[in-house]
C-alpha positions as CSV (number, residue, x, y, z in Angstrom):
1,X,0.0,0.0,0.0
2,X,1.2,3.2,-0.9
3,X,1.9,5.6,1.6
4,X,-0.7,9.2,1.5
5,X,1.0,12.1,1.8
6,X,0.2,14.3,4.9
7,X,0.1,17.2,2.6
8,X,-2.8,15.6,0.8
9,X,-4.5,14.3,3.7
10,X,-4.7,18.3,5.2
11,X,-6.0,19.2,1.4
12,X,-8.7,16.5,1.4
13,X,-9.8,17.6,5.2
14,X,-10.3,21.7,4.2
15,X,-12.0,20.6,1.0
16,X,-14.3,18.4,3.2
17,X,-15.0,21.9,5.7
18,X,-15.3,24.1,2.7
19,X,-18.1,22.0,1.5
20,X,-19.8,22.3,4.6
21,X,-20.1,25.6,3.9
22,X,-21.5,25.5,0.5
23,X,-25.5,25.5,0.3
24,X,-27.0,22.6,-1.4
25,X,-23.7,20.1,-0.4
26,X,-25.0,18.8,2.8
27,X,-26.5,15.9,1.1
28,X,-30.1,14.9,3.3
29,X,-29.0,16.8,6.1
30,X,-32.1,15.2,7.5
31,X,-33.6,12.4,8.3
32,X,-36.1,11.0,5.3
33,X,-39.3,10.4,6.3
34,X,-41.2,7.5,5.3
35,X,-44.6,6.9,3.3
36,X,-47.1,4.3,4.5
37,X,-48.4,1.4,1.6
38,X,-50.9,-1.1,2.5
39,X,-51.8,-3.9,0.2
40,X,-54.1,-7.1,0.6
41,X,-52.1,-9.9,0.1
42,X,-53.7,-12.5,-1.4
43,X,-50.7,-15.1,-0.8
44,X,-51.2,-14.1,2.9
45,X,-54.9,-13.9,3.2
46,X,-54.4,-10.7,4.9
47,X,-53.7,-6.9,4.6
48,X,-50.0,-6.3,5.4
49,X,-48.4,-2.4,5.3
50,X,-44.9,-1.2,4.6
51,X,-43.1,2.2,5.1
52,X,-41.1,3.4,1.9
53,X,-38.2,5.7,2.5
54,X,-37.7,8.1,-0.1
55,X,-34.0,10.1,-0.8
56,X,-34.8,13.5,-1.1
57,X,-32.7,13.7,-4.7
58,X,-35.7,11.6,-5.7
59,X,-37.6,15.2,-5.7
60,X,-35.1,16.7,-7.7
61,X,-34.1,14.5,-10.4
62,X,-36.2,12.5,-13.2
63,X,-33.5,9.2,-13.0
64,X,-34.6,5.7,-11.9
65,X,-33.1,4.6,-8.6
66,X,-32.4,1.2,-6.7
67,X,-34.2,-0.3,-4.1
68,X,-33.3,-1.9,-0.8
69,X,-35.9,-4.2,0.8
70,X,-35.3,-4.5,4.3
71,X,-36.8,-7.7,6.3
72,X,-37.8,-7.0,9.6
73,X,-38.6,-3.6,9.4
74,X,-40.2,-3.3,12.4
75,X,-36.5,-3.1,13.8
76,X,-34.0,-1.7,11.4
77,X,-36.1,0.1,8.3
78,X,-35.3,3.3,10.5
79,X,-31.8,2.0,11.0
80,X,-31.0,1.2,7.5
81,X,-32.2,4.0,5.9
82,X,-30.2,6.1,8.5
83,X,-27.7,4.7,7.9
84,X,-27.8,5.0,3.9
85,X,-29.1,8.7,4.6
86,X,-25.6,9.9,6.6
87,X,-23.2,8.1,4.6
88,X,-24.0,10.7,1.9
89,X,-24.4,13.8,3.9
90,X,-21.8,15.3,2.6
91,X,-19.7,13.1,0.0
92,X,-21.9,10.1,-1.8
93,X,-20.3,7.1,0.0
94,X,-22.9,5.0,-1.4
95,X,-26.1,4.7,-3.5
96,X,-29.0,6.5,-2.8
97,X,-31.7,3.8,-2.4
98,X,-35.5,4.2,-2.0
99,X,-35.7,2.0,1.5
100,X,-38.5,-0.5,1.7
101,X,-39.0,-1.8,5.0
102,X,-40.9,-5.0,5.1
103,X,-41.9,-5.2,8.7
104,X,-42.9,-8.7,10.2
105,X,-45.4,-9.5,13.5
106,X,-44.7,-13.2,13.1
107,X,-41.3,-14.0,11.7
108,X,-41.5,-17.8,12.6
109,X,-44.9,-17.9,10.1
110,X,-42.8,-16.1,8.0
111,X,-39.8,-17.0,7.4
112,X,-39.8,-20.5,8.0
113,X,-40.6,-23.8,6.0
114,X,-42.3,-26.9,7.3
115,X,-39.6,-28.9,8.9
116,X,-39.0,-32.4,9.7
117,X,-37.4,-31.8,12.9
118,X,-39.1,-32.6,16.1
119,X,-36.9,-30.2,18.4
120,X,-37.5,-27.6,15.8
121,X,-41.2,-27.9,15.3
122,X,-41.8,-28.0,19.5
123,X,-40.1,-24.7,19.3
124,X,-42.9,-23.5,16.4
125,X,-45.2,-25.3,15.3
126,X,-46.7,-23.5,12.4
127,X,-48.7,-21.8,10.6
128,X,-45.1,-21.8,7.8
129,X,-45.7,-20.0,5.8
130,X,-41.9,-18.6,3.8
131,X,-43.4,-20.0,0.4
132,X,-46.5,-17.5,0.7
133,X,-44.6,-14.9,2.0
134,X,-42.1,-14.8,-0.9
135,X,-44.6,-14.9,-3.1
136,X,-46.1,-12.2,-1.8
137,X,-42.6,-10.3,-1.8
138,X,-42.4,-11.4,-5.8
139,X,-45.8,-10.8,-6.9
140,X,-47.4,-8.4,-5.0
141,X,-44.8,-6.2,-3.3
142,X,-42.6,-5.5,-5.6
143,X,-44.6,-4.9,-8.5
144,X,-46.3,-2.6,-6.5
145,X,-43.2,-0.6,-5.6
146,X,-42.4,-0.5,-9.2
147,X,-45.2,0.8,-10.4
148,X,-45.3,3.3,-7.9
149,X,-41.9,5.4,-7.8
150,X,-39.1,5.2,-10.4
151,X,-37.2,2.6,-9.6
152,X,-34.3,0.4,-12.0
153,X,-33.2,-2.9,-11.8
154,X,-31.3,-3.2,-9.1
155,X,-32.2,-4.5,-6.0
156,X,-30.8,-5.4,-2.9
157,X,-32.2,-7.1,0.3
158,X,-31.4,-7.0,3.7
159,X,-32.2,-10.0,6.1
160,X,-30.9,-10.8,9.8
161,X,-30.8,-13.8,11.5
162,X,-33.6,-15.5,10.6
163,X,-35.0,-13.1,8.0
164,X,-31.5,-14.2,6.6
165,X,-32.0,-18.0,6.7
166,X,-35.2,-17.2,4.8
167,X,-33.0,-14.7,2.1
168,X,-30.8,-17.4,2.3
169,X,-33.3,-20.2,1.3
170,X,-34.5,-17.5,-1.1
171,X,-31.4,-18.1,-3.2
172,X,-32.3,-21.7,-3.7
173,X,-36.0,-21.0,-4.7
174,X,-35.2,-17.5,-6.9
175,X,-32.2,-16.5,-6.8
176,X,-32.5,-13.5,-9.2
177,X,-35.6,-12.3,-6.9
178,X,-32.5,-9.4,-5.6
179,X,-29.6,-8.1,-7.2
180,X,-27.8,-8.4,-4.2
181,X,-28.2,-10.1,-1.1
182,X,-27.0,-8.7,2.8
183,X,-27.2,-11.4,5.2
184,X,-26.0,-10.3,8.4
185,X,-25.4,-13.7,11.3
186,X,-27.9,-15.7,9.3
187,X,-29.4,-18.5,11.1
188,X,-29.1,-21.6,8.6
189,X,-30.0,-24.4,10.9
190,X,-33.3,-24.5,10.1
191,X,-35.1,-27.8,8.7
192,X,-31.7,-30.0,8.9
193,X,-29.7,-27.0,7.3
194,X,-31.7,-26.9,4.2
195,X,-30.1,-24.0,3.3
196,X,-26.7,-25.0,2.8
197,X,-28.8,-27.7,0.1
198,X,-27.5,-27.3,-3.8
199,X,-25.0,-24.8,-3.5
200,X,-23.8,-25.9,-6.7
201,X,-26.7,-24.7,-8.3
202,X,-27.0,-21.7,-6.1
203,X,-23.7,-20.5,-7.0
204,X,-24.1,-21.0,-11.0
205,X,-27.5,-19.4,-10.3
206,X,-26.0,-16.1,-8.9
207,X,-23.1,-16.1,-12.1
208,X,-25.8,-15.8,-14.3
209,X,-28.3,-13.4,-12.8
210,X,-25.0,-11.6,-11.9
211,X,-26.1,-11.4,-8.2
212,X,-24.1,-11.2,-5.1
213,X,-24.2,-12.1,-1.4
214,X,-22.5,-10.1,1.3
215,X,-22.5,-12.5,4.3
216,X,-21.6,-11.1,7.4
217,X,-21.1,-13.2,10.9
218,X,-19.5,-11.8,14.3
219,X,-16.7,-13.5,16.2
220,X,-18.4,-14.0,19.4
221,X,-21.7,-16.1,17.8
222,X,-22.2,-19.9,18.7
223,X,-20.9,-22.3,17.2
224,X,-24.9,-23.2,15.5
225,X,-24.5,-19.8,14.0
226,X,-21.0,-19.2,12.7
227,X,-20.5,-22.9,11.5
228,X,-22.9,-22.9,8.8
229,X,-22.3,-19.5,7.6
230,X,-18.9,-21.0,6.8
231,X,-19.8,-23.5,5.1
232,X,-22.4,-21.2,3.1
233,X,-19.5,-18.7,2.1
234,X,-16.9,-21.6,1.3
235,X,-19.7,-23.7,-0.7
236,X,-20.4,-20.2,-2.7
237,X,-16.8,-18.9,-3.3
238,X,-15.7,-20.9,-6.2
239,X,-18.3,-18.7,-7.9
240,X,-17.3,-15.4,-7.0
241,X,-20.5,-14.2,-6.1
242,X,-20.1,-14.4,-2.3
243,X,-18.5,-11.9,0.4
244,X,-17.7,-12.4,3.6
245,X,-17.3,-10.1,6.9
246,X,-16.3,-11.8,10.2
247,X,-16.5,-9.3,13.1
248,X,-14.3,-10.7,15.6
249,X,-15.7,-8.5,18.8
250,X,-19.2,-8.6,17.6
251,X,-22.1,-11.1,19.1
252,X,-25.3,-11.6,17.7
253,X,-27.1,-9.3,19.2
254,X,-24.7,-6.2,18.1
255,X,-24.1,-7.6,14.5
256,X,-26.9,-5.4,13.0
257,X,-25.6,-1.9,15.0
258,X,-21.9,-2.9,13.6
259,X,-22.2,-4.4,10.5
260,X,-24.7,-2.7,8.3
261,X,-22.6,0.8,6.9
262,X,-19.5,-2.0,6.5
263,X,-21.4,-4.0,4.6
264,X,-23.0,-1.8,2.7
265,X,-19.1,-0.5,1.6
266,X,-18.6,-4.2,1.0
267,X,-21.2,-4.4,-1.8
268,X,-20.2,-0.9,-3.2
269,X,-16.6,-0.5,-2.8
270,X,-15.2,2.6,-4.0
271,X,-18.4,4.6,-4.6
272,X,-16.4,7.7,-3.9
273,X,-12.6,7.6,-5.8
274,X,-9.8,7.2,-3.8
275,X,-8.4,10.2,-1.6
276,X,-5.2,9.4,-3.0
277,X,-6.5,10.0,-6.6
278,X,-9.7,11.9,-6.1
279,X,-8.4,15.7,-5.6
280,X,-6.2,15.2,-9.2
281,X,-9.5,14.2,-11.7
282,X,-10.8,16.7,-13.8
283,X,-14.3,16.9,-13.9
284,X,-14.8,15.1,-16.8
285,X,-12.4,12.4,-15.1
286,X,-15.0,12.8,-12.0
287,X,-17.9,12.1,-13.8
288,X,-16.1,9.6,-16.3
289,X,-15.6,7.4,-13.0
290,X,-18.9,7.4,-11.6
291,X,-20.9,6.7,-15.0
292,X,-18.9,3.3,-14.6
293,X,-18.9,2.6,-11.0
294,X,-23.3,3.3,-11.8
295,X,-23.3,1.1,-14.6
296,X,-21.2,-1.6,-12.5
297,X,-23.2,-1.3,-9.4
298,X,-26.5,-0.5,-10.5
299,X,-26.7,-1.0,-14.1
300,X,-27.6,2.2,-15.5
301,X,-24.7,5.1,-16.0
302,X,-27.2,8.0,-15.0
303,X,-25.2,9.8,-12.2
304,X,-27.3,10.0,-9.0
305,X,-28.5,13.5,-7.9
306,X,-26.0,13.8,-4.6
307,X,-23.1,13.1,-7.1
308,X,-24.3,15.6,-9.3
309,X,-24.4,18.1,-6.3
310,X,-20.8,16.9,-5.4
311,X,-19.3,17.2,-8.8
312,X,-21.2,20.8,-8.5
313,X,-19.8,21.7,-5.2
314,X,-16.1,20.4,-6.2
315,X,-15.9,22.2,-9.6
316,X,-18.5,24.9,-10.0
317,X,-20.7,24.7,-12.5
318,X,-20.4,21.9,-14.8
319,X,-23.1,20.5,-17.7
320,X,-22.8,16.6,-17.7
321,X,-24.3,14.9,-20.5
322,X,-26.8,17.8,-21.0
323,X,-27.9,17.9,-17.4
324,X,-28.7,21.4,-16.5
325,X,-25.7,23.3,-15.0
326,X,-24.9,23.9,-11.3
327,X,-26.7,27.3,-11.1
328,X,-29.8,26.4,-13.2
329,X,-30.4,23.4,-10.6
330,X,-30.6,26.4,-7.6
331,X,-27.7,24.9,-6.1
């Protein structure tokens, strides 16, 4: 690794205040508020609701922009999108996604299969419904997201311990349901580890929908937990579709707190060019490199609103592929 210059390192941290002092370059200074859906589901034979956080560069922009389904959304819709939210205050460290938080009042009914396990079924014993339940995510949710806001292609979930047994499962059933898949301590025991089953397939499966897993474990789980996520990444690596996080100071119950921004870096690597390179690109150079970290992440090269803002901020007004210029956008 090559050593960064001090000098550098001062230059990057004034450009960083003097941004802060720029209207229009503290990107969602606040926290996005979320819209309420409700849909009858009739794969659930009941009405289930979701809340839909929207980026506030959806407002100012006409592009199409990726989703992130979050399970259990009773518990970390507000964290995930806070999360996204802040890492682009002020430099876009990520995507901005439109947040879907899926939330659950009975996660045994659903995210679980019928099992053949005794020990397993005394600890629930049904209703099981996971098959309904992704059918209901494939057929009814989603198309109603679609149809509501501008979305693309891309799509990534997020699922947590058991939600990510069932996202795990998921990759066996339909794998191409997500673009990418963040399971965070997954619990894969379930039903005699059924989902560790065919991960041959599974891994030819994600090569050719181009998908990915990010699969994140702490150091201090039990053994029930961190064994098979092992043998999940290592029967998946072969393909190169698989990533893997071990926290070594992190237990279950912190994994979600600690590994969420991480992982989300993990999946986009890079979404902001290197400090050591960054300050030396030209505009055109600026926007060259994020029309192809877009199209390699999300598979569209139109630049997202808060790097249109930053490019503005940085370089003053600018005209990117016939957007409208720095000033014209009341920036």
């Amino acid at each position: 690794m090559q050593p960064v210059h001090s000098s550098l390192i001062h230059g990057s941290v004034l450009l960083l205040l003097a941004l802060l002092c720029l209207p229009g370059t503290a990107m969602a200074s606040s926290a996005p508020l979320a819209q309420e859906l409700s849909l009858h589901s009739r794969y659930l034979n009941e009405s289930r609701s979701v809340r839909v956080f929207v980026p506030e560069s959806y407002y100012d922009s006409s592009i199409d922009f990726p989703t992130l389904y979050v399970l259990d959304g009773q518990w970390y819709g507000n964290l995930v999108a806070l999360t996204v939210n802040e890492a682009n205050r002020f430099i876009p460290l990520l995507p901005d996604f439109i947040v879907v938080a899926i939330d659950n009042q009975q996660r045994w009914k659903d995210f679980t299969e019928q099992t053949s396990e005794p020990s397993e079924s005394r600890i629930y014993s049904g209703p099981y419904q996971a098959e309904n339940f992704r059918n209901y995510l494939t057929s009814e949710l989603i198309p109603k997201i679609e149809a509501k806001y501008r979305v693309n292609h891309h799509r990534l979930v997020f699922g947590y311990s058991l939600a990510g047994g069932f996202l795990a499962e998921t990759l066996q059933q339909d794998p191409g349901l997500f673009s990418n898949y963040l399971l965070i301590s997954p619990y894969l025991r379930w039903d005699s580890d059924a989902a560790l089953r065919n991960l041959s397939t599974v891994k030819k499966a994600l090569s050719s929908n181009n998908s990915t897993v990010l699969l994140a474990i702490g150091g201090d789980e039990d053994l029930d937990t961190r064994e098979p996520a092992i043998r999940l990444y290592h029967g998946l690596e072969a393909g190169g579709r698989i990533l893997f996080d071990d926290y070594p100071n992190e237990n279950h119950t912190s994994m979600p707190n600690a590994a969420i921004f991480n992982s989300l870096r993990s999946l986009y690597p890079h979404w902001f060019p290197d400090r050591a390179t960054g300050t030396a690109m030209s505009a055109e150079q600026h926007a060259a490199y994020f029309k192809k970290q877009h199209q390699h992440y999300l598979g569209t090269d139109e630049i997202q609103p808060n790097v249109y803002v930053f490019l503005c901020a940085w370089f003053g007004s600018i005209d990117i592929d016939g957007a409208l210029p720095c000033e014209q956008q009341g920036r």
